[in-house]
Each structure stands twice: as structure tokens, then as C-alpha cells.
C-alpha positions in Angstrom: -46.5 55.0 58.8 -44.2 57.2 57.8 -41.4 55.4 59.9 -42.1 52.4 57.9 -41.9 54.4 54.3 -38.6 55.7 55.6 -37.4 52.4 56.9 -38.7 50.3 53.9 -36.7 52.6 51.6 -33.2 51.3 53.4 -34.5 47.9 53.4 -34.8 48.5 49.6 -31.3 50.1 49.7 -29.9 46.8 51.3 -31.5 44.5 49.4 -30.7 45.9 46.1 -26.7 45.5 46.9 -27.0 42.2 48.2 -28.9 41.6 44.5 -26.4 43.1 42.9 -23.7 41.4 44.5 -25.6 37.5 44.5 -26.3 37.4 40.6 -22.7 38.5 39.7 -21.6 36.1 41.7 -23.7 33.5 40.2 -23.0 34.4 37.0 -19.5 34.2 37.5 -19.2 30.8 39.2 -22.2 29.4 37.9 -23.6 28.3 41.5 -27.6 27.7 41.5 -27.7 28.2 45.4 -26.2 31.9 45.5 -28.4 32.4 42.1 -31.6 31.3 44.3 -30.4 33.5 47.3 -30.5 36.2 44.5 -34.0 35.5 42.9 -36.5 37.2 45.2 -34.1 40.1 45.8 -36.6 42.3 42.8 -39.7 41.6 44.2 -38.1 42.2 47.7 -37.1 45.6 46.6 -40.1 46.2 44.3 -42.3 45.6 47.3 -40.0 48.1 49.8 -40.3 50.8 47.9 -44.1 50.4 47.1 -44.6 50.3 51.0 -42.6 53.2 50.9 -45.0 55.4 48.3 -48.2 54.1 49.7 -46.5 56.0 53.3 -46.1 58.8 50.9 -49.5 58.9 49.6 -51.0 58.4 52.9 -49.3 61.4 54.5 -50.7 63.6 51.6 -54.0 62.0 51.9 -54.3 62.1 55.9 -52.9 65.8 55.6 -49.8 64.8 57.8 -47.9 68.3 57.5 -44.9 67.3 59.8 -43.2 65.9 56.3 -41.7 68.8 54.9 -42.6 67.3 51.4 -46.4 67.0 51.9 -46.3 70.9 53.7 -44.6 71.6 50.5 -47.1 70.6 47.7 -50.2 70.2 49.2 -52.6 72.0 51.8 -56.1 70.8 53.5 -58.6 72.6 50.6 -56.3 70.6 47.9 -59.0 67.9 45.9 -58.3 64.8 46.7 -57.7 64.5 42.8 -54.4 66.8 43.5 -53.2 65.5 46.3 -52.7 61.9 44.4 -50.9 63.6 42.0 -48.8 65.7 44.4 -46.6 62.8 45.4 -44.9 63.9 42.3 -45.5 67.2 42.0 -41.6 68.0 43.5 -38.3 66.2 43.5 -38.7 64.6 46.3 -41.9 62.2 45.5 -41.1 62.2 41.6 -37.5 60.5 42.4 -39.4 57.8 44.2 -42.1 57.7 41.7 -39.4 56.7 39.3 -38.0 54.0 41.8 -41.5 52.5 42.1 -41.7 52.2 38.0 -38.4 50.9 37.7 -38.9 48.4 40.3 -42.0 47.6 39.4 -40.8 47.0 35.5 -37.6 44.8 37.1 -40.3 42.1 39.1 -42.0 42.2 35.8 -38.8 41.1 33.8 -37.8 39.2 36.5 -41.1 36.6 36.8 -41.7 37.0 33.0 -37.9 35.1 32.6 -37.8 33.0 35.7 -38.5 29.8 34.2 -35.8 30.7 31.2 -33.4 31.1 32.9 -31.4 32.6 30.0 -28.1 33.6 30.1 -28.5 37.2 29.8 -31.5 37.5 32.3 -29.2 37.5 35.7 -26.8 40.4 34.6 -29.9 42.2 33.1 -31.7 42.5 36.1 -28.0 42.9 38.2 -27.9 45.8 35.5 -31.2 47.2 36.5 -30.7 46.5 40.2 -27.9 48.8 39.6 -29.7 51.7 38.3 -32.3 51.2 41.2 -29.4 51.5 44.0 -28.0 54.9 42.5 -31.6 56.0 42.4 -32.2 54.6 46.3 -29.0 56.1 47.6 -30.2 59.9 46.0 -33.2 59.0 47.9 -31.8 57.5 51.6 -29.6 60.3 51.6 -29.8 62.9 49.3 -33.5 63.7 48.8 -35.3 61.6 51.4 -39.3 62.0 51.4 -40.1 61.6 54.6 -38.1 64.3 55.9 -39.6 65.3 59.1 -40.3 69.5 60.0 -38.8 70.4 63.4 -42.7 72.3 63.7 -45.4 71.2 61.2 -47.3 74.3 60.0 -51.1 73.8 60.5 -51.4 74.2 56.4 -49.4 73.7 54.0 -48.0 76.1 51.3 -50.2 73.9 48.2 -49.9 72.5 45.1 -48.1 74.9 42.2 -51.9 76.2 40.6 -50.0 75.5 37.0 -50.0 71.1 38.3 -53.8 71.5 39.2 -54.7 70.4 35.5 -55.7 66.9 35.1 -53.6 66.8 32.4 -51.0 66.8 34.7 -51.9 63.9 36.9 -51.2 61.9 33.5 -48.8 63.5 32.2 -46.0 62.6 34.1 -46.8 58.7 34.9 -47.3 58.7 31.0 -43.5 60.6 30.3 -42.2 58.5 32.9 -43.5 54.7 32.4 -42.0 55.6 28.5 -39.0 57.0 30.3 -37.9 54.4 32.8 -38.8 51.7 30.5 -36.2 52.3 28.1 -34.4 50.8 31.6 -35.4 47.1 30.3 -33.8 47.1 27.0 -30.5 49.2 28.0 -29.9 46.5 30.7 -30.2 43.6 28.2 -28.0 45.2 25.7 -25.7 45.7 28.5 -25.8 42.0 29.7 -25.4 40.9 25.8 -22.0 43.2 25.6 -20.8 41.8 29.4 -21.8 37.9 27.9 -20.6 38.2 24.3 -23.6 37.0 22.7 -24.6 39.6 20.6 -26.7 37.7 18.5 -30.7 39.3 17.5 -31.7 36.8 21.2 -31.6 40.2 23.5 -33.5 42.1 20.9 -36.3 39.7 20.6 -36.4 39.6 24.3 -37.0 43.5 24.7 -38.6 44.1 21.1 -42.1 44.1 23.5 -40.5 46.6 26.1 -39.1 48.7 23.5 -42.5 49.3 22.1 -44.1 49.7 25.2 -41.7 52.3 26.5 -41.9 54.2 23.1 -45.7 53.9 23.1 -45.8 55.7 26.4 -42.8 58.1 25.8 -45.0 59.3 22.7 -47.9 59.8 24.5 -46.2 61.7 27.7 -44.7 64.2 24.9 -48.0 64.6 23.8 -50.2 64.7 27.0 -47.7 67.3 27.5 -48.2 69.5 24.6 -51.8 69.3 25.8 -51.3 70.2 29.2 -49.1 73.4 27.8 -51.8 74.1 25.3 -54.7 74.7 28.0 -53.0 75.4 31.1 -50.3 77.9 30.2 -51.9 80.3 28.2 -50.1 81.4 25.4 -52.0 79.9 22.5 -49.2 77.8 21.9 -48.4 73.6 22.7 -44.6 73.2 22.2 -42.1 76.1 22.7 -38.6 74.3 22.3 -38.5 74.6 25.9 -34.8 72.7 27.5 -37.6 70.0 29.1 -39.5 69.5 26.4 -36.7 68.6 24.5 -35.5 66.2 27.0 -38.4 64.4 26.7 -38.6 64.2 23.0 -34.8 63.7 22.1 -34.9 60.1 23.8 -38.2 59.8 21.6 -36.8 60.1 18.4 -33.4 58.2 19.4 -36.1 55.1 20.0 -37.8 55.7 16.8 -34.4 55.6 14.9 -33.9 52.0 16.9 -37.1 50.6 16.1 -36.7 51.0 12.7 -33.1 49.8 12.1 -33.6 47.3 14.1 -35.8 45.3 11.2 -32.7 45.1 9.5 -30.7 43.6 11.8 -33.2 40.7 12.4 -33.8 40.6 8.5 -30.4 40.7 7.4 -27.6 40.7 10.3 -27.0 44.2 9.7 -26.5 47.4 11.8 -25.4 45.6 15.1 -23.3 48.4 16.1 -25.8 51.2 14.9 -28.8 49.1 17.2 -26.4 48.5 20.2 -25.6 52.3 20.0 -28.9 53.5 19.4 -30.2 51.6 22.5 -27.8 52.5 24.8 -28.0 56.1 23.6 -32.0 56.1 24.4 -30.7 55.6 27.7 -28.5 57.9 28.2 -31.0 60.4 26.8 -33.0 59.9 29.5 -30.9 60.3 32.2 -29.6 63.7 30.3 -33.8 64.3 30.7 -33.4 64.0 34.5 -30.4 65.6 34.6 -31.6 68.9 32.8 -34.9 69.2 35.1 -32.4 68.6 38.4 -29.5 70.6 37.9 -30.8 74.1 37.9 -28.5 74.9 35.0 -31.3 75.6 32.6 -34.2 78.0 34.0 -37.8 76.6 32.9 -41.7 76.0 33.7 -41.1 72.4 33.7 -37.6 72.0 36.3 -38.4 71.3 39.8 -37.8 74.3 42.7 -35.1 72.3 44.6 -33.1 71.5 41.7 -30.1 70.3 43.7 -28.9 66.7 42.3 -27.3 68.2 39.0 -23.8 66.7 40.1 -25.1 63.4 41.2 -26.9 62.8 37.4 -23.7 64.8 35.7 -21.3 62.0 37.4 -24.0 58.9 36.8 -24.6 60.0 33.1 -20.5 60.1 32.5 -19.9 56.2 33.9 -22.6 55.3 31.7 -21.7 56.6 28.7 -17.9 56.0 29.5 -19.2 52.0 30.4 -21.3 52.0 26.9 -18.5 53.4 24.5 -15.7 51.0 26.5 -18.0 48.0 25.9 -19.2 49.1 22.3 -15.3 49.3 21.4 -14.1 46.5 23.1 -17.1 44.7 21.3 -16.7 45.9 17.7 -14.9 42.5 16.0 -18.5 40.5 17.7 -20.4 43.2 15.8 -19.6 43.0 12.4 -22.4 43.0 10.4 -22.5 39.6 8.2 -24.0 41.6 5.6 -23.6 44.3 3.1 -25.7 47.2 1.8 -26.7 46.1 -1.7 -27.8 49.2 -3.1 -29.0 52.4 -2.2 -32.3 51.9 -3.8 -33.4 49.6 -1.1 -35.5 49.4 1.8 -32.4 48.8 3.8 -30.8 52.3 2.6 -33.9 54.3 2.8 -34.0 53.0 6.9 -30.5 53.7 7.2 -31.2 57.5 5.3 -34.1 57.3 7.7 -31.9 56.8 11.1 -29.4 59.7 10.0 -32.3 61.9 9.7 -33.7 61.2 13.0 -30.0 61.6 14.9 -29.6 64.9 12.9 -33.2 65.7 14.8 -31.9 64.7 17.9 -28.2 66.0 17.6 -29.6 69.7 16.9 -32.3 70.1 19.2 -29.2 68.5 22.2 -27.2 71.1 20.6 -29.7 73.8 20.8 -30.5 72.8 24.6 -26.9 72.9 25.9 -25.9 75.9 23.9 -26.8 77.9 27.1 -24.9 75.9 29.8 -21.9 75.9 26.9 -22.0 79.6 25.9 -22.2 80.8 30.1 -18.9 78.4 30.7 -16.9 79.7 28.1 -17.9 83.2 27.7 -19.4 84.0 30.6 -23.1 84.8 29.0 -26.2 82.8 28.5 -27.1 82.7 25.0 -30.7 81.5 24.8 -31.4 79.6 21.9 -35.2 80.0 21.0 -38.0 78.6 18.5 -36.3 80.4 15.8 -33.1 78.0 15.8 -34.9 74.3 16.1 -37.7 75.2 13.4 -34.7 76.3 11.2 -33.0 73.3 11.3 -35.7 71.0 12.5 -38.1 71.7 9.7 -36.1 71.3 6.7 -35.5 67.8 8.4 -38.5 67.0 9.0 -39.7 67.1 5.7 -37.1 64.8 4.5 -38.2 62.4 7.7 -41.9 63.1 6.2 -40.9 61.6 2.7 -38.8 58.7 4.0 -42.2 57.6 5.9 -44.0 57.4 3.0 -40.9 55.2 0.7 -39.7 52.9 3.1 -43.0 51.0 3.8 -43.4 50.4 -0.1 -39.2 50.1 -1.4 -38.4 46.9 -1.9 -35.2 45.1 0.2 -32.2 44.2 -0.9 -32.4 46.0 -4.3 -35.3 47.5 -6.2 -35.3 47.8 -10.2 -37.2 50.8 -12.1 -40.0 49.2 -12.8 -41.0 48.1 -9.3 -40.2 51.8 -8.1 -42.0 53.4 -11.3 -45.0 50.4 -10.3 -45.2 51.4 -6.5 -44.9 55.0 -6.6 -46.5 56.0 -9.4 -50.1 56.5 -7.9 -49.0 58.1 -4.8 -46.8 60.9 -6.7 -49.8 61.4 -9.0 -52.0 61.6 -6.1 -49.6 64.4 -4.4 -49.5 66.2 -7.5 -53.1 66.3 -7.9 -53.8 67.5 -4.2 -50.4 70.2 -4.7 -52.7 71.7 -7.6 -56.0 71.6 -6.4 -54.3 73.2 -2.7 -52.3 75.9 -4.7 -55.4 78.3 -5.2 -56.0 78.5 -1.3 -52.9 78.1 -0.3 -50.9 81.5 0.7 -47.1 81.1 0.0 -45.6 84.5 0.7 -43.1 83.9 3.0 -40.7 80.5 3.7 -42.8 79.1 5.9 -45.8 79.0 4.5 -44.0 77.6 1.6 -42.6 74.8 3.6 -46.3 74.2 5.2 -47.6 73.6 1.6 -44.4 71.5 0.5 -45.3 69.2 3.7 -49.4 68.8 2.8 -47.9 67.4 -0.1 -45.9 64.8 1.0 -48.8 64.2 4.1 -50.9 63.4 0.8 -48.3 61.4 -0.9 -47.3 59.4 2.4 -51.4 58.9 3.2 -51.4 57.3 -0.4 -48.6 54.8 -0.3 -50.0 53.6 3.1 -53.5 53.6 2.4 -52.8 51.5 -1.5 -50.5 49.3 1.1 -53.4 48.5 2.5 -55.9 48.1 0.2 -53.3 45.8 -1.9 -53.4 43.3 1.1 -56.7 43.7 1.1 -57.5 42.9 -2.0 -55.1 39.6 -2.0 -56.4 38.1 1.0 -60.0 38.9 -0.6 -59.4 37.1 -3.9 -57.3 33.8 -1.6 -60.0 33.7 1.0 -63.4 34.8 -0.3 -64.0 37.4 2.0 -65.4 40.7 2.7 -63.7 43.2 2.6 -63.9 44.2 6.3 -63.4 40.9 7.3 -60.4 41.0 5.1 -58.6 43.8 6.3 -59.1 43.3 9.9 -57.7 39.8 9.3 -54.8 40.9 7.4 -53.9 43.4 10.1 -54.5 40.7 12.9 -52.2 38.4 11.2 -49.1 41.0 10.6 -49.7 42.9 13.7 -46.0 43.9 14.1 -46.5 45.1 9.9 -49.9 47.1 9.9 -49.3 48.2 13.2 -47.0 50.4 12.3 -48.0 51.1 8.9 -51.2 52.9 11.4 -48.1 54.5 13.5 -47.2 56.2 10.4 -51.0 57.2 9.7 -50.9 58.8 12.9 -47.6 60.0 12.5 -48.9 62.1 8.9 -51.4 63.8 10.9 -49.2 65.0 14.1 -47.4 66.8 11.0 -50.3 67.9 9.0 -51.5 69.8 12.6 -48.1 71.2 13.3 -47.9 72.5 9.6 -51.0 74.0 9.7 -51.5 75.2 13.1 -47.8 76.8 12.9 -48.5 78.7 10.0 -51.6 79.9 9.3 -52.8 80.8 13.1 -54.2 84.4 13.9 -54.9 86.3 17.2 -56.1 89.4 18.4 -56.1 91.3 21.6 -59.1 93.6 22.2 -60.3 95.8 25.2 -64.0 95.3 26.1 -67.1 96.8 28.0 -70.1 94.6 28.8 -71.9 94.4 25.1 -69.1 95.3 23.0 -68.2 92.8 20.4 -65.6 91.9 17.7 -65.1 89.8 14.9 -62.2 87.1 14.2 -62.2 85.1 11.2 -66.1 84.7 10.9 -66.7 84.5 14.7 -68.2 87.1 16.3 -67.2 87.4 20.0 -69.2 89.5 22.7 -68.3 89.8 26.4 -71.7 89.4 28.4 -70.3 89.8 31.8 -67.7 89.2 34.6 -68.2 86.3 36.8 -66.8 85.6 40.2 -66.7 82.2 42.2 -65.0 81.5 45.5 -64.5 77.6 45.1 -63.0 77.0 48.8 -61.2 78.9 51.1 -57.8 78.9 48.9 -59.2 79.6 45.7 -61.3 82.9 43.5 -62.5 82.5 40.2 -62.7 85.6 37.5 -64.3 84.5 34.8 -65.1 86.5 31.2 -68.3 85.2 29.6 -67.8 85.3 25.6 -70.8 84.7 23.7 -69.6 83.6 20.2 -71.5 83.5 17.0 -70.8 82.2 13.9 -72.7 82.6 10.7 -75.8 84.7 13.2 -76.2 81.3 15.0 -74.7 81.3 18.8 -72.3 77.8 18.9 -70.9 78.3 22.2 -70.0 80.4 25.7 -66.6 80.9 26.7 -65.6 81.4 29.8 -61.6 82.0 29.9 -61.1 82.5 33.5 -58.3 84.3 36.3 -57.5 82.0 39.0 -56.2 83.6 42.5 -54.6 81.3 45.1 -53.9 82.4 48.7 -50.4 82.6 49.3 -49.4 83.5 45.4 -48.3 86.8 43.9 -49.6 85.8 40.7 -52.8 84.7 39.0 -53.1 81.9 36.9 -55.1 81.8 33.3 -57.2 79.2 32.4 -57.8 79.4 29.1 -61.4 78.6 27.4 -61.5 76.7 23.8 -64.0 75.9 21.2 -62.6 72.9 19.0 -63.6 71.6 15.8 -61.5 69.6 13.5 -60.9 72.7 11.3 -60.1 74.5 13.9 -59.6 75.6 17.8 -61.0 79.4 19.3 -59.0 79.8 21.8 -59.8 82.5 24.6 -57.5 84.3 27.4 -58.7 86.5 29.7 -55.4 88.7 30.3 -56.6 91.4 32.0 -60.3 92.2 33.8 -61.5 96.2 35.7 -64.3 95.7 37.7 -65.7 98.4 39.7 -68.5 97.2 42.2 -68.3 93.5 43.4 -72.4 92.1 43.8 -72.5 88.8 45.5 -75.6 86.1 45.7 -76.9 85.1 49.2 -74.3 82.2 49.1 -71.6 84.2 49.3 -69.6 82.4 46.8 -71.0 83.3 43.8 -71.6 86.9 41.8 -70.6 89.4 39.5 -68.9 92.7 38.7 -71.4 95.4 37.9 -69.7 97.9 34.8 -66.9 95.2 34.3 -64.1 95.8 31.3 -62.3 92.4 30.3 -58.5 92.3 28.1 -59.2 89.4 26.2 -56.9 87.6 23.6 -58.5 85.4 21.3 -56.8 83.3 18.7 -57.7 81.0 16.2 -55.6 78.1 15.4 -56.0 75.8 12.4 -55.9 72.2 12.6 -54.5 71.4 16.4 -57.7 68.2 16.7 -55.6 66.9 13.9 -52.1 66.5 16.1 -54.2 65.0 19.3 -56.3 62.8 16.7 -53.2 61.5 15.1 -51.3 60.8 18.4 -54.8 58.5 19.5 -53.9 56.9 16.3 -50.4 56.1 17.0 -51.3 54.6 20.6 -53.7 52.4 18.3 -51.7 51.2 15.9 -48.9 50.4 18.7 -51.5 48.7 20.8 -51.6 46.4 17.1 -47.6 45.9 17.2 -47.6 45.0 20.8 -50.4 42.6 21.0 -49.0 39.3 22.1 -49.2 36.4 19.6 -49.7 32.8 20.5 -47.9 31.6 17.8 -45.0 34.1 17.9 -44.9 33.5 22.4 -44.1 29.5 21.7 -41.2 30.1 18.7 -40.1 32.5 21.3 -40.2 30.6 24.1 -38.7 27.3 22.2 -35.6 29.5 20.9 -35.1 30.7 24.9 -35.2 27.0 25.6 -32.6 26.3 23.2 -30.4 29.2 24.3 -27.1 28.0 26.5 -28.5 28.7 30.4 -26.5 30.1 33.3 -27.1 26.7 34.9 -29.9 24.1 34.9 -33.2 24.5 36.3 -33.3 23.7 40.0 -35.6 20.8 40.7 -39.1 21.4 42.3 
């Protein structure tokens, strides 16, 4: 089998020129029979490579230790559940992990488009098959899987302990379907620069993808932040590490599309600003892979073998030299038609809105390559830490925060004082009310804090204007229609999907910021040394260690586990058990932490250090406990962290609402593809 992975991968590698090479040619001479050689070339290569990962996934699940990437990242005690989730657990399997969802996302752009054929659909996909070969070349090789071991060990070295969360097995699919996705709208905007028509026809034809990508992107950032929040033991979910950047600088690039985008369909503005921001998405996630590949920049998240830092440097530098070229060569067929009327607009307050998010993006870049920059020209590594990004990032932020809340409920074109006194007038009284009843129980003794209470505000003020956005449609439908309320309001939002989707993006969007504010600032821990019995108190819990556990789960694995009996108010409410985790064949332990979540707040336990003197085992043998144990535990309590994973369940909602196909909306769309000039006629069935 694993012949056939490694022989299926040059198939793919042979078959992705040839594609390459037929719908170029087509294009250019217009010749149905070369385009018809060309048209099963992404489902040829789509179903290479995934013949190639199911010989991958075999190999880990049949234990076949003569690949030196299963020995590697997986051993025979590894759950099954782990050794699925190994085939990208190193660079090897997570390149052609990528290939699979880029291929897999090409056949799907390739049989959604068949029947129109569209002009820009054959350099599109000649444009993704493009991005597939540089990947299948790194992978044929560079960094082939299925590299065999001269002597297969009998076991293999395992799984890194800090992947065995579940978190991680979604995680990275998550990051990455948002990641390569971004593929599908770069290649169209490609193809529209290449075929001069630069009309709104390639945006409607990704608006779907674009969604999709940024739904998942959003949710890898943030399945992330969970996985770092429970597995890594700090107390913390988001450090301003290099990869966590990565993954959220192509995030808020997309965000800054998405929006200015509207205006370009509304009003035949900011052609060059979308055609930028989309091809910068791109290039921001190719700047991702390139950060976790090079070994340039040291972190949890970069792979071991980090050796393909020159191949992504040299890809990254045609692209962006191809998309500047194109963009200038372009610039007289993207003049905007329009004007900005005035700058109290809906129009200005996107356009304030995209500056905002590129000044995100621009310093957290800047921040991320301040290392590599500072070791090149003076010959040190300056790190650049928390301290930087939430000095600049913050202030930002805030101004972001605001812009949420006015751009939804600013009128286009030009809005007069009486419509802004009529529309904001209830949600600045409503902020004002909440900023004095807050004040009393609000400390504001240092910057932070005060920034924290300055952003509750304008969470209150946002939640207003969208909520009275609501209700108004509510209440209009109900007076046309007759109908209840609930059955007004879920028709409303049914019927403006794209509208009050997003309008519950931004709901969920207010309470990601609300956690961060409060979780930031207003978080305690303590570290306390502790016999069996003693206790301590922490913000109205009172926490007692009961005793020191200890489990032998396999042959691989030892448990140490503290049991916390916590009490609040004299009532028990829970057990913790924050845990040591000892793998054969590591130096280190791992923490896994314990947690207690309301929607106030999380207690969060760590078991740093643990004495025990005498070892008493149960019959078993895998089970007992340490007789006259001491435990170093750190507890903390952090405010508000339910609220950032509640509001990012409420953004996958609402974009679930934007990205729900339409009936209506699928025939307009596919009459104005019908209409569009094709690259040649149909051939007859």
C-alpha cells in the first residue's frame, strides 16, 4: 500500500502539469478538444492524492513502522483516536493534508462550474492546479511521506503528549480548511486580472467560498485558543505567539475583504482595495506556512523538521511579485466608477473600518518579523512579547469595537443629523446608562483596567444598535404581515440571510471582546504548597487537596493526579483533578490542567509540582495512591473566558445564516453565468 501512496503522489505530480499546461492552452486558442483533455485532470489529481493519504492513514493504523513518518509520531499504545490525527501531527503528513484539502476544494470548484463554462473558470482552476504542483513537488521530492527506514524500530518514538488533546485532532483540519480555502477566491481574482474582466462576476462567484474559508479560519483561531487554554498550562489562551499570529493575520485581512466588498457590489467602489485585499489573504497564508516551516522563529506550535523555509520564502516572493505586476498593470480596469460622497456614510465608516483592520494586521506582521529582522541586521534576536501587540492592538481594537456597532445602522451614500441623532440616540443612552451603573464595581486604577471598562461600554452600545436593528425589522414585518413576533423575526432573518447573518457575526463578535476584556484584566492566581487536608481560599472558593492519585493507563503512559475538593459558599460544587502526565521516552511531564466553568467565571487548577513518599497500589496494579503526599498547586480564576467560546459558537451561527444557499439568489446567479461571454460553447452530449 504504501508503494501505491508513493506512486499515486507522482501520478498526481503528472497530472497536475499536464492540467496546467491543457487549460492554458485552451484558453488561449479557444479549442474545446484540448479543454476536454483538461477537464478530469482535478478529479484525477484530487483522487491521487486521496489514495495517497488513505496509504498514509493505513500505515499509522496497521502500525507499519518501516515509514520513518509513522515511527516518528506514533507508537503501538497510541488510541486509535491519536493515531488519525497523527497523519498530521509533523510536516510530513500536514503538507499532504493540505494537498488533499486543496484538491479536494479544486474538484469541488471544478463540478460546481462545469456546466458554466465561464470564462474565468479554466485559468482559475489552472491557477489552483498551480498551487497544487508546488505543493506536490515539496512532497515527491522534498518531504515525501512514505519514506522508508533502512531498519523499522519495533515501536515507534509516539505522538508529542502536548497533540494528544482532542482539541487538537480539530484544530488543525479547522485552521486549515479556512486556510487553504482562501485558495478558491485568490485563483479567481487571479483569473479576472489574467482575463480583464474585473467586473463584481468573480466576486459573486467566490462570495460563498470566501465565507466558508473565513467561517473555518475563525473557528481554527479559536479551537486553538482552546487547545492552548487546557493543554498548555499557563492559565492563559493567546500569547502573541509568531503561529498564532500567522493564523490570525490572514483572519482579519479576510474580515477587512468581506466588508469592503459590499461596496463594491453596491456602488462600483474599492476595486483595487478588494482585488488587494484578496490576494493579500493569500499571501498571508502562505507567510502562515512559511513561519511554522522555516525554523526562523522558535515556538510550541512550528514543526521539528522545519526545513522548507526557502522553498515557501521563494514561492511567497513570485506571488506577491505576480499580484503587485498584475494589480499595476491592471489599475486603468480598476477605477472605481464612483466617489465617496461623504464621510458620514456607511461607505466611509467601512472604509475607516478596513484601515483599522490592516493597522491590526500590519502591527501584529511587524511584531512577528521584528525577530528574524533585528538577528539579520544586528546580529541579536529581539523578542517582541504580549507587551508590544496589546499596546498597539488594544487601542485599535476599541476603535474596530465602535465601527461594529455604526456601520450596520449609518446610512449610504450620505447621512444628515437627524437620521444619525434618530439612529444612535438609544444606543449612546443605553451605553451611558450601563458606563454609570458599571462605574461603582468597576476598578480603574491602572490603563488597563481603564481600557477594559471603556470597551464594556461600547460592547453595550454595539449590543444596542444590533439588537434595535433587529427588533425594528421585527416590528415592520409584524405590522405588513400580521405575524408573531417569532415567526416574524425568524422570517426576517431567513429572508436577508446574507444581512442578519452577519448582524449575529457581530453579536458574537461583542462577546469574543467582552471575554478578552474581562478575562485580561481582572484575572487572579495563587500558588500554594499543600499537605493532605490543608486548604486555602481564592476569591470565595475554598480549595482542599484530599489526596494524590496514581494511574498507569498503558504501558507508555503514568498519571499523577491532585484531588481538589472545592467549596463555595459551605456547599462542595466540584472535584478537581489537575493531573502530571509521564510518557516513556520523554524528559519532561506534561500538565493537564483541571477547570470548573461557569459563565461568570473559570477555576482553573495546575498541578506544578507533587512529593510523595510511599507509593500503595490496588490489586490491579494500575491504580493507587501516595500515602503522606504534598502537591504545588496553582489555581487561578479567570473572569468571563465561557463568554469568548460562547460568542465564537455564535459567529459560526450567524455565518452558517450568510452562507445558506438561496433558491432564488442560485437561479439570478446562474442566469447572469449564462449570460457571461464563455471560453467556447458547450460541447454537445
Amino acid at each position: 500500500m504504501n508503494d501505491i501512496g508513493e506512486f499515486a503522489l507522482l501520478l498526481a505530480l503528472a497530472t497536475a502539469l499536464y492540467g496546467i499546461v491543457s487549460y492554458v492552452m485552451a484558453f488561449r486558442s479557444n479549442r474545446v478538444d484540448v479543454y476536454l483533455s483538461a477537464d478530469k485532470t482535478p478529479i484525477i489529481v484530487w483522487g491521487c492524492v486521496m489514495v495517497s493519504s488513505i496509504a498514509l492513514w493505513k500505515a499509522f493504523l496497521v502500525n507499519d513502522f518501516s515509514l520513518q513518518y509513522v515511527a516518528a509520531y506514533s507508537n503501538i499504545d497510541l488510541d486509535i483516536f491519536y493515531k488519525f490525527s497523527s497523519f498530521w501531527g509533523g510536516q510530513k503528513g500536514s503538507l499532504l493534508f493540505w494537498t488533499l484539502i486543496l484538491t479536494t476544494y479544486m474538484m469541488v470548484v471544478h463540478v460546481q462550474n462545469r456546466k458554466q463554462n465561464v470564462r474565468l473558470v479554466p485559468i482559475a482552476l489552472a491557477v489552483m492546479m498551480v498551487i497544487t504542483l508546488f505543493f506536490l513537488v515539496l512532497l515527491n521530492f522534498s518531504t515525501n511521506p512514505f519514506e522508508r527506514l533502512p531498519v523499522p524500530p519495533a515501536d515507534g518514538r509516539g505522538l508529542n503528549p502536548l497533540l494528544q488533546n482532542y482539541w487538537m485532532v480539530i484544530h488543525p483540519p479547522t485552521l486549515y480548511l479556512g486556510y487553504v480555502g482562501f485558495t478558491v477566491p485568490f485563483a479567481f481574482a487571479t483569473a479576472a486580472l489574467l482575463t480583464k474582466n474585473l467586473d463584481d462576476g468573480w466576486i459573486r462567484l467566490t462570495r460563498k467560498w470566501t465565507l466558508v474559508s473565513w467561517f473555518f479560519l475563525c473557528l481554527g483561531n479559536l479551537f486553538g485558543a482552546q487547545w492552548a487554554y487546557v493543554e498548555l498550562g499557563w492559565g492563559g489562551y493567546w500569547a502573541w505567539d509568531p503561529v498564532e499570529n500567522a493564523a490570525f493575520m490572514p483572519l482579519i485581512v479576510a474580515t477587512a475583504y468581506l466588508h469592503s466588498v459590499m461596496i463594491q457590489e453596491r456602488k462600483d467602489m474599492m476595486k483595487v482595495w478588494n482585488m488587494s485585499l484578496v490576494l493579500l489573504t493569500f499571501v498571508m497564508t502562505i507567510f502562515g506556512t512559511f513561519i511554522t516551516r522555516s525554523g526562523l522563529i522558535q515556538s510550541v506550535h512550528t514543526f521539528d523538521e522545519a526545513t522548507l523555509g526557502y522553498y515557501f520564502l521563494g514561492f511567497l516572493g513570485v506571488i506577491i511579485a505576480f499580484a503587485v505586476t498584475m494589480i499595476l498593470i491592471r489599475l486603468p480596469l480598476l477605477k472605481s466608477k464612483n466617489e465617496l460622497d461623504s464621510f458620514l456614510s456607511r461607505e466611509a465608516s467601512f472604509l475607516l473600518n478596513n484601515l483599522v483592520l490592516l493597522g491590526i494586521a500590519f502591527a501584529t506582521f511587524w511584531g512577528t518579523i521584528f525577530p528574524i529582522v533585528s538577528e539579520a541586521f544586528r546580529g541579536v534576536k529581539i523578542t517582541v512579547g504580549p507587551p508590544f501587540y496589546n499596546q498597539v492592538n488594544v487601542p485599535i481594537g476599541m476603535v474596530l469595537l465602535a465601527l461594529i456597532g455604526i456601520g450596520p445602522v449609518i446610512a449610504w451614500r450620505r447621512s444628515s443629523w437627524s437620521n444619525l441623532k434618530r439612529n444612535f440616540t438609544k444606543p449612546v443612552l443605553t451605553a451611558a446608562i450601563g458606563a454609570a451603573i458599571m462605574f461603582p464595581f468597576v476598578p480603574l486604577t491602572d490603563k488597563s483596567e481603564i481600557f477594559t471598562y471603556i470597551t464594556f461600554i461600547l460592547c453595550i452600545f454595539v449590543m444596542t444598535s444590533m439588537l434595535i436593528e433587529f427588533m425594528k425589522g421585527t416590528g415592520a414585518r409584524m405590522e405588513a404581515r400580521g405575524e408573531s413576533p417569532v415567526s416574524a423575526l425568524s422570517g426576517m432573518v431567513w429572508k436577508n440571510k446574507s444581512r442578519y447573518g452577519g448582524y449575529i457575526v457581530h453579536l458574537g463578535v461583542v462577546l469574543i471582546f467582552a471575554g478578552i476584556a474581562g478575562s485580561q484584566s481582572y484575572s487572579t492566581s495563587v500558588e500554594k504548597q499543600l499537605k493532605e487536608g490543608d486548604r486555602f481560599q481564592l476569591r470565595g472558593y475554598d480549595i482542599t487537596f484530599e489526596k494524590l492519585l496514581w494511574i498507569k493507563s498503558n504501558e507508555t503512559k503514568e498519571r499523577v493526579i491532585a484531588q481538589l475538593g472545592i467549596e463555595r459558599d459551605g456547599r462542595r460544587v466540584f472535584v478537581g483533578y489537575p493531573e502530571k502526565e509521564f510518557y516513556k521516552g520523554q524528559n519532561q511531564p506534561i500538565s493537564e490542567v483541571d477547570l470548573w466553568s461557569t459563565f461568570k467565571e473559570d477555576l482553573y487548577m495546575i498541578l506544578a509540582d507533587f512529593k510523595g513518599d510511599q507509593l500503595v497500589t490496588k490489586d490491579d496494579g494500575k491504580t493507587g495512591y501516595f500515602k503522606d503526599a504534598s502537591v504545588t498547586v496553582k489555581v487561578y480564576v479567570n473572569p468571563m473566558v465561557k463568554w469568548m467560546w460562547t460568542g465564537g459558537w455564535v459567529i459560526a451561527f450567524g455565518t452558517m445564516i450568510a452562507v445558506w444557499p438561496d433558491r432564488l439568489e442560485a437561479r439570478r446567479r446562474t442566469e447572469r453565468l449564462k449570460r457571461q461571454e464563455a471560453i467556447f460553447m458547450p460541447a454537445q452530449e
